[in-house]
C-alpha positions as CSV (number, residue, x, y, z in Angstrom):
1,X,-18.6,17.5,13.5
2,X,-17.2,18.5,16.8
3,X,-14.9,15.6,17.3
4,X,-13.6,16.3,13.6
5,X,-12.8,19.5,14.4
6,X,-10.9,18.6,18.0
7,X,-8.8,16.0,16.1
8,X,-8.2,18.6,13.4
9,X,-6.6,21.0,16.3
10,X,-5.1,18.4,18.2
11,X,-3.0,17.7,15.1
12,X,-2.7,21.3,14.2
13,X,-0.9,21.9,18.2
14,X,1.2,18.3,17.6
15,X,2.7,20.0,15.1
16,X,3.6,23.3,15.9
17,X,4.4,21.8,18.7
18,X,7.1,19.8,17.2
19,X,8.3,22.5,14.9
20,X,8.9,24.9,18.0
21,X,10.6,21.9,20.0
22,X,12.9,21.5,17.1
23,X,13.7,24.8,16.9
24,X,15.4,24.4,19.8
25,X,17.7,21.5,19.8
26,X,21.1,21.6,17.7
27,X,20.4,21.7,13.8
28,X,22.6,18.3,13.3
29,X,20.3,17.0,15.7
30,X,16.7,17.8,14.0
31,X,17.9,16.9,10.8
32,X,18.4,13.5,12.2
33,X,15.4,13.3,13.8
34,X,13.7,14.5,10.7
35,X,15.3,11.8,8.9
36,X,14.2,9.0,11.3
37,X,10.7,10.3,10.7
38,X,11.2,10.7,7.1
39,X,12.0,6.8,7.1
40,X,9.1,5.5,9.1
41,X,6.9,7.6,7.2
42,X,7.8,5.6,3.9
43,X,7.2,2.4,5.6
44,X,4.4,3.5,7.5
45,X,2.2,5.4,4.3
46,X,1.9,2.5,1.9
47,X,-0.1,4.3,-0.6
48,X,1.6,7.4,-0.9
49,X,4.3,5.1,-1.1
50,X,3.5,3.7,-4.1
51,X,2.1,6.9,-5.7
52,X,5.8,8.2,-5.2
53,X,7.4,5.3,-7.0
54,X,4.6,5.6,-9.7
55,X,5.3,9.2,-10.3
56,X,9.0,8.8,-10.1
57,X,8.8,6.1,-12.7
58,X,6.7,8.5,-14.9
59,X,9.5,11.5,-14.4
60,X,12.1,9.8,-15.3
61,X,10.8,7.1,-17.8
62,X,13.6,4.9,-19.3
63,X,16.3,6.8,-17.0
64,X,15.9,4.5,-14.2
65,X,14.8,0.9,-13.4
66,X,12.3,0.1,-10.5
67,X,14.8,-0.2,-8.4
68,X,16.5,3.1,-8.6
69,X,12.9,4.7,-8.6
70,X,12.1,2.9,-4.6
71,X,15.4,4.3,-3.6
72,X,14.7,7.8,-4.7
73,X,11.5,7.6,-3.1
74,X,13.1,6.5,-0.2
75,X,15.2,9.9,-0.4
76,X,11.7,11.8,-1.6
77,X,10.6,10.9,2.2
78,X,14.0,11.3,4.3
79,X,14.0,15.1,2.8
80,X,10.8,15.7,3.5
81,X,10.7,14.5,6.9
């Protein structure tokens, strides 16, 4: 239960960690940086991944081919990194 609870806060201070040493550098800069991490994290998460795809697929059935739905969920992680 302990160790659970340290690996909880050690992510918790990674974080806010990150957020308060992007804070600091230029704007351009941590948007780039976000967007980096933005990329790996679609490579890296293979099943949220694929949930993405599936639920862009489902959102805009018949609009856009399977193709068009990897690239916007390519997008869906860059903005969110």
């Amino acid at each position: 239960m302990w160790r659970k609870r340290l690996r909880h806060r050690i992510v918790y201070l990674s974080i806010r960690g990150f957020l308060q040493f992007i804070n600091f550098i230029p704007r351009r800069t941590a948007l780039s940086i976000c967007d980096v991490l933005g990329r790996i994290a679609y490579h890296a998460a293979r099943e949220t991944r694929l949930r993405t795809i599936s639920h862009l697929k489902l959102a805009y059935a018949g609009e856009c081919p399977g193709l068009d739905a990897a690239r916007m969920a390519v997008s869906v992680f860059r903005n969110l990194g």
